[in-house]
C-alpha positions in Angstrom: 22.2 -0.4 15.6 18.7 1.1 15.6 15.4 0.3 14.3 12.4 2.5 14.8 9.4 1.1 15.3 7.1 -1.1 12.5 3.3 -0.7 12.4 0.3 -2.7 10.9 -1.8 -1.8 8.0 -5.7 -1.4 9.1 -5.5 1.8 11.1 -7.9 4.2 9.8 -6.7 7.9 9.9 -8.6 11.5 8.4 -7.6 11.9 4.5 -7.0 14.7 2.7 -10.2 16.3 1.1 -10.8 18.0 -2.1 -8.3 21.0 -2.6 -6.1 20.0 -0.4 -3.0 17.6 -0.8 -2.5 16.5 -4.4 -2.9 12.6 -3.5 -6.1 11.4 -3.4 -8.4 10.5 -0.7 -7.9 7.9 1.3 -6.7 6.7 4.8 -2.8 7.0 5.9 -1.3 3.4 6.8 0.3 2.5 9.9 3.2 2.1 7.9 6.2 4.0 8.8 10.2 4.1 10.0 11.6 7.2 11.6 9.2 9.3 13.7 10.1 12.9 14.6 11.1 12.8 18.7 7.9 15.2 19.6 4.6 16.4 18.3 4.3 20.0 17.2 4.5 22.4 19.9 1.4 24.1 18.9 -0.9 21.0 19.5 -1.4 22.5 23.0 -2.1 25.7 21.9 -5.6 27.7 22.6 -7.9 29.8 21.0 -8.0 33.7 20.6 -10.2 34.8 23.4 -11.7 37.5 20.8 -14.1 35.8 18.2 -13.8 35.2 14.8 -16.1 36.7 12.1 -18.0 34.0 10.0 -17.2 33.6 6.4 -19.1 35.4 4.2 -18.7 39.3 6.1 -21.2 37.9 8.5 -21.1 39.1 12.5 -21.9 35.5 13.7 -18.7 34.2 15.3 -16.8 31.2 14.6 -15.7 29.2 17.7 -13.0 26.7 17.9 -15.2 23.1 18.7 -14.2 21.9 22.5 -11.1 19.8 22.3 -9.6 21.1 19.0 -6.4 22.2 19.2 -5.9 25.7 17.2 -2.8 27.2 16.9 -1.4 30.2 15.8 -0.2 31.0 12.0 3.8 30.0 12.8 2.0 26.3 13.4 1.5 23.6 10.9 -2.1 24.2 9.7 -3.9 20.8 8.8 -4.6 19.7 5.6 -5.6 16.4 5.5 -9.5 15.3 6.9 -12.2 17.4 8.4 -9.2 19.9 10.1 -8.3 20.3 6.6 -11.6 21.2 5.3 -12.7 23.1 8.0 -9.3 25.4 7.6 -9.9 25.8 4.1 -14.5 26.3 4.2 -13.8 29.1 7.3 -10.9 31.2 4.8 -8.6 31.2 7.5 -10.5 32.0 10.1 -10.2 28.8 11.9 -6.6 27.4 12.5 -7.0 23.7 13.7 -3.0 22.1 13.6 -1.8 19.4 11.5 -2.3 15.8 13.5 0.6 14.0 14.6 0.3 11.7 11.0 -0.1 14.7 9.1 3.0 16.5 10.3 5.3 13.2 10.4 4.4 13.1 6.6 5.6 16.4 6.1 8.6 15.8 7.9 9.2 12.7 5.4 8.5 14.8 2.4 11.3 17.2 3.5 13.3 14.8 4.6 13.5 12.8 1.4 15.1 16.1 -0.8 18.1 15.5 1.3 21.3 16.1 -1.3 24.2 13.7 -1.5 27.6 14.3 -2.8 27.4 11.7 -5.5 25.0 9.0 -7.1 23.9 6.6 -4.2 22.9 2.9 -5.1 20.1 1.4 -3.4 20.0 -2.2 -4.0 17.3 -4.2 -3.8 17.9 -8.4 -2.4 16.6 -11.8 -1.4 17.6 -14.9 -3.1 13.6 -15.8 -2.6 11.7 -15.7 -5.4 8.1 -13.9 -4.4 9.7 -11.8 -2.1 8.1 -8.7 -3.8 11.6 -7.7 -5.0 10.2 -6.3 -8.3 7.6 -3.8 -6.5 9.4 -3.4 -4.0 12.3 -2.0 -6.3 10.0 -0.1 -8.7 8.1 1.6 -5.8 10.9 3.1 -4.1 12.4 4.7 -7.5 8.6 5.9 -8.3 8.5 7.2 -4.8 12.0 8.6 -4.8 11.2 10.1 -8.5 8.4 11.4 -7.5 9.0 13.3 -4.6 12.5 14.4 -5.5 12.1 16.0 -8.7 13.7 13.0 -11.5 16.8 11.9 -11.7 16.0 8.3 -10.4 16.5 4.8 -12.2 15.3 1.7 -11.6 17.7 -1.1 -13.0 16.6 -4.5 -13.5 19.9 -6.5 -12.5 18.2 -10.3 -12.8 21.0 -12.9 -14.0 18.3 -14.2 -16.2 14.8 -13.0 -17.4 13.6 -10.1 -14.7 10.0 -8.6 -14.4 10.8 -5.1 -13.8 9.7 -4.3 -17.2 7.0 -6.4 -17.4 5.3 -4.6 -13.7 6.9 -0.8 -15.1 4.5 1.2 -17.4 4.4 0.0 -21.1 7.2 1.8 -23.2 7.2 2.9 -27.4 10.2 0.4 -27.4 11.7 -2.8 -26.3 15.0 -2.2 -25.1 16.9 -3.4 -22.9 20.1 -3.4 -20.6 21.3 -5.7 -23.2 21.2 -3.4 -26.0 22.6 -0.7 -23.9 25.6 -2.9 -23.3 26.3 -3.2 -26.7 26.6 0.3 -27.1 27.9 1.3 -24.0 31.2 2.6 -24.7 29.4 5.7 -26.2 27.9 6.5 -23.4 31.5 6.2 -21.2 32.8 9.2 -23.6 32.9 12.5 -22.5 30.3 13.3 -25.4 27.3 11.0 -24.4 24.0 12.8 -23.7 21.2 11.7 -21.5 19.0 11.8 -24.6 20.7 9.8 -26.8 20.6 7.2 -23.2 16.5 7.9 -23.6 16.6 5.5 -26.0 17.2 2.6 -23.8 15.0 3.6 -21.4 11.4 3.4 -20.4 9.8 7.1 -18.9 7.7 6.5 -15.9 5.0 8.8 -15.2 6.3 9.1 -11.7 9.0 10.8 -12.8 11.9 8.3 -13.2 13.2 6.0 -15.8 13.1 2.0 -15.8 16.4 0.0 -17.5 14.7 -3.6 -18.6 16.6 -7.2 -18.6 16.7 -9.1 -21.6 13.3 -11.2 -21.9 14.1 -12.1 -25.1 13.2 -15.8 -25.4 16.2 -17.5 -26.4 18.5 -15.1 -25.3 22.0 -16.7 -23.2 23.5 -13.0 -22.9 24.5 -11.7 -19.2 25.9 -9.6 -17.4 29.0 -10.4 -15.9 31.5 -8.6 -13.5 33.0 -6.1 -15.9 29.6 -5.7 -17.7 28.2 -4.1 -14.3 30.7 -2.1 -13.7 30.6 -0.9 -17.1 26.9 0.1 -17.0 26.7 1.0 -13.5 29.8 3.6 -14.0 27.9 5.0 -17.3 24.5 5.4 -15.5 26.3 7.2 -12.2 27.2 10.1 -14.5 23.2 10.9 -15.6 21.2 9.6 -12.4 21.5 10.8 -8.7 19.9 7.8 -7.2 19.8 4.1 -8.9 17.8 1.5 -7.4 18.7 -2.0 -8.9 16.6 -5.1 -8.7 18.6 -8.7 -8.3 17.7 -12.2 -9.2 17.9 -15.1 -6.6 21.4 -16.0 -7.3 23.9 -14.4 -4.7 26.6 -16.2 -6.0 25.9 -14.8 -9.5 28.4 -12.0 -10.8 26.0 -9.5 -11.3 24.7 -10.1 -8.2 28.0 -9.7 -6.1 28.8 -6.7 -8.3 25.6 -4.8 -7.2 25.7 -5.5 -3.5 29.6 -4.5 -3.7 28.6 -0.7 -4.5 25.6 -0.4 -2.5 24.8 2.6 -0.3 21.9 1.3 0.7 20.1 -2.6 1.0 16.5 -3.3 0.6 15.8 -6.4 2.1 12.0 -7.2 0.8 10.0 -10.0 2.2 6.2 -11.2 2.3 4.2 -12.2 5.5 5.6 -16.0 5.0 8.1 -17.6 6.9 10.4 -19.2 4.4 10.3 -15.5 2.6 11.3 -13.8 5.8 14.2 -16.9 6.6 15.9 -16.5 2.9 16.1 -12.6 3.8 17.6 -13.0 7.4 19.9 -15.9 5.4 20.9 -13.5 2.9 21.7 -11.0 5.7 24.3 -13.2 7.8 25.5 -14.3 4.7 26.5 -10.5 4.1 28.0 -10.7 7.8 29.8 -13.9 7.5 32.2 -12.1 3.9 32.9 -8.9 5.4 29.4 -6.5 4.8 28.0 -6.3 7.4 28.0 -2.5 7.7 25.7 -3.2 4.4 23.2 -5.2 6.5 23.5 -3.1 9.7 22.4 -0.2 7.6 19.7 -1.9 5.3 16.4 -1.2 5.3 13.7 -4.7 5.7 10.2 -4.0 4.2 7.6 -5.9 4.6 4.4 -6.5 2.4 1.5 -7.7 2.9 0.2 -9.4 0.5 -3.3 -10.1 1.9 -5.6 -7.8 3.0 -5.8 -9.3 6.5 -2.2 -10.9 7.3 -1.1 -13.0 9.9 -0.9 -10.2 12.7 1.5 -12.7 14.5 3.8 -13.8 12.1 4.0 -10.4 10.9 5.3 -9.2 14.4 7.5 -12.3 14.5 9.2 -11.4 11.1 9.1 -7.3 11.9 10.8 -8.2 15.4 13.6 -10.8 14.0 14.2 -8.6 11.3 14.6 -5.6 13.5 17.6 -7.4 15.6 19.9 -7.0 12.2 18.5 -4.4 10.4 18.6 -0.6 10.9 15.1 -0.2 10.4 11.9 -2.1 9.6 8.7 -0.9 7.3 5.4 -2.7 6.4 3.4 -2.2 3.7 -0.4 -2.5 3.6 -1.8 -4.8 1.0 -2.7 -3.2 -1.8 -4.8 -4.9 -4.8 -3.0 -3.1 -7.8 0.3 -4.8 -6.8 -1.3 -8.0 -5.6 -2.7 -8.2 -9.3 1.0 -8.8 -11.3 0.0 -6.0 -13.5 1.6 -2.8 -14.6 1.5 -0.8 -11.6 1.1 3.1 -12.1 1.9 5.2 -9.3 -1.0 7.5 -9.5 -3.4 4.3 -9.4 -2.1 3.0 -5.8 -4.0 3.3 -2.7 -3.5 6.3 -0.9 -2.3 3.9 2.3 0.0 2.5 0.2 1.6 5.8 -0.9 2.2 7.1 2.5 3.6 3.6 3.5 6.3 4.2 0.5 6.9 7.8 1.5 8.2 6.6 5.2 9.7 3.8 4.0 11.8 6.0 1.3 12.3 8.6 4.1 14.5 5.6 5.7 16.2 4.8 2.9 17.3 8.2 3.2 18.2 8.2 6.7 20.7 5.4 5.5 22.4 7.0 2.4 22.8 9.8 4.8 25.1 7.5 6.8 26.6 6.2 4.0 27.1 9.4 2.8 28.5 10.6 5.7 30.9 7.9 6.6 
């Protein structure tokens, strides 16, 4: 079992200027799984001894600044920070190469439009309550969605009254996994249509739908064994990848159900020790009945849900996580998600974004084992 290395948040790093990437300004985090084995080989590149002509027809040259690597056009030309906005205000003329950051975020990008042979389950799980599981699960479908084109769902699987719809972007409707249920032997015919499925679901601007639990007060309908299956083997025929959020009960059916087709376990936790224990619990628990390829292949993330956490605790939980886990990400604090509001995917900190994009481009990493296996 391996598990690349976790970082802090606080870092600061060149962001992208105007005209350049399409996510706002910002800083990238110090978040982040995998990281490619070298730099690009063009970071050791020099300078054309013949000098450039200035923008604007002039005769003045333009000369690479001491200590700047420029490479040549087959190398990844910077876009983010100065680099960035120095390639793009000379036309060309200079060349400065993509940083280290830069180029491991592009790598992540690609890395995330790997195809599978089939619709992959991430499943998100902690029996702790405030374990983030909610954000946790609706950031890496928006992320996932976003960056892949669609086709992802985010499923709120609580045994009782779940949040995901509550933290998703408002919908036109209120319904829920309940009232799918009760209709979903139309959409195990042969004849069911993703629209008539749009009905049920709430659109995310980020480019993937949400499936709300019943928070009707009142309400004593779950879902059971055969429910699950019965909604999970519907979905699989109009998704490509489902990420489903759990409740704290591991002994619930719904619960056992989801963790029994996972491809790929999200274990989220908080900087707090209990938080972090109930994960690892959950994790030998996994061991102990026979899953614990599921736990050798999950994925821990860590947020930070204050803007200067316990640096060590955090490397405490990061290292004891890393022991079971295949891989360990922390997420810097971010305020939108800190609030308990809607959380709109546009609106998060650029920090946090990138943090999401290299902890999805491990999630990957494991339904490509899964996959594989």
């Amino acid at each position: 079992m391996t598990a690349s290395a976790a970082h802090k948040p606080g870092t600061p790093e060149p962001a992208p200027a105007a005209g350049g990437p399409t996510e706002p300004a910002g800083s990238t985090p110090t978040a982040g799984p995998a990281q490619p084995s070298a730099a690009p080989a063009g970071l050791a590149w020099q300078a054309p001894r013949q000098p450039a002509t200035a923008p604007g027809g002039g005769n003045a040259p333009v000369a690479p600044l001491p200590g700047i690597p420029v490479g040549p056009p087959s190398q990844p030309r910077a876009e983010w920070g100065w680099r960035g906005r120095a390639n793009r205000i000379t036309g060309g003329t200079l060349n400065l190469v993509a940083t280290k950051d830069e180029f491991v975020h592009r790598a992540a990008r690609r890395r995330l439009l790997r195809p599978f042979s089939r619709t992959m389950s991430i499943v998100v799980a902690n029996p702790k309550g405030g374990a983030a599981k909610t954000p946790t699960a609706l950031l890496a479908a928006a992320t996932l969605g976003f960056h892949r084109g669609g086709y992802t769902l985010a499923w709120d699987n609580n045994e009782t009254r779940g949040t995901l719809g509550m933290r998703a972007e408002s919908a036109t409707h209120e319904q829920t996994v309940i009232n799918l249920l009760h209709n979903i032997d139309e959409f195990l015919a042969t004849t069911a249509s993703v629209g008539r499925l749009s009905a049920y679901l709430r659109p995310q601007s980020a480019r993937f739908d949400v499936l709300a639990s019943d928070d009707a007060a009142g309400s004593m309908e779950i879902i059971d064994d055969e429910a699950f299956t019965k909604l999970w083997t519907a979905l699989c025929r109009f998704y490509r990848l489902i990420v489903v959020d759990t409740g704290n009960n591991i002994r619930s059916a719904n619960w056992q159900s989801a963790t029994a087709v996972a491809d790929c376990l999200i274990v989220p936790t908080t900087v707090q020790r209990d938080v972090a224990d109930s994960g690892l619990w959950m994790l030998d628990h996994l061991i102990r009945t026979g899953r614990g390829d599921l736990a050798e292949n999950a994925v821990a993330v860590v947020s930070c849900a204050d803007p200067k956490p316990d640096t060590e605790l955090l490397d405490e939980i990061v290292e004891r996580y890393r022991r079971v886990v295949r891989d360990v990400v922390v997420i810097p604090y971010d305020r939108l998600i800190r609030s308990g509001g809607r959380i709109e995917f546009d609106a998060l900190a650029l920090p946090t974004r990138r943090a999401w994009l290299m902890a999805c481009s491990s999630i990957i990493d494991s339904l490509a084992i899964r996959d594989q296996g």
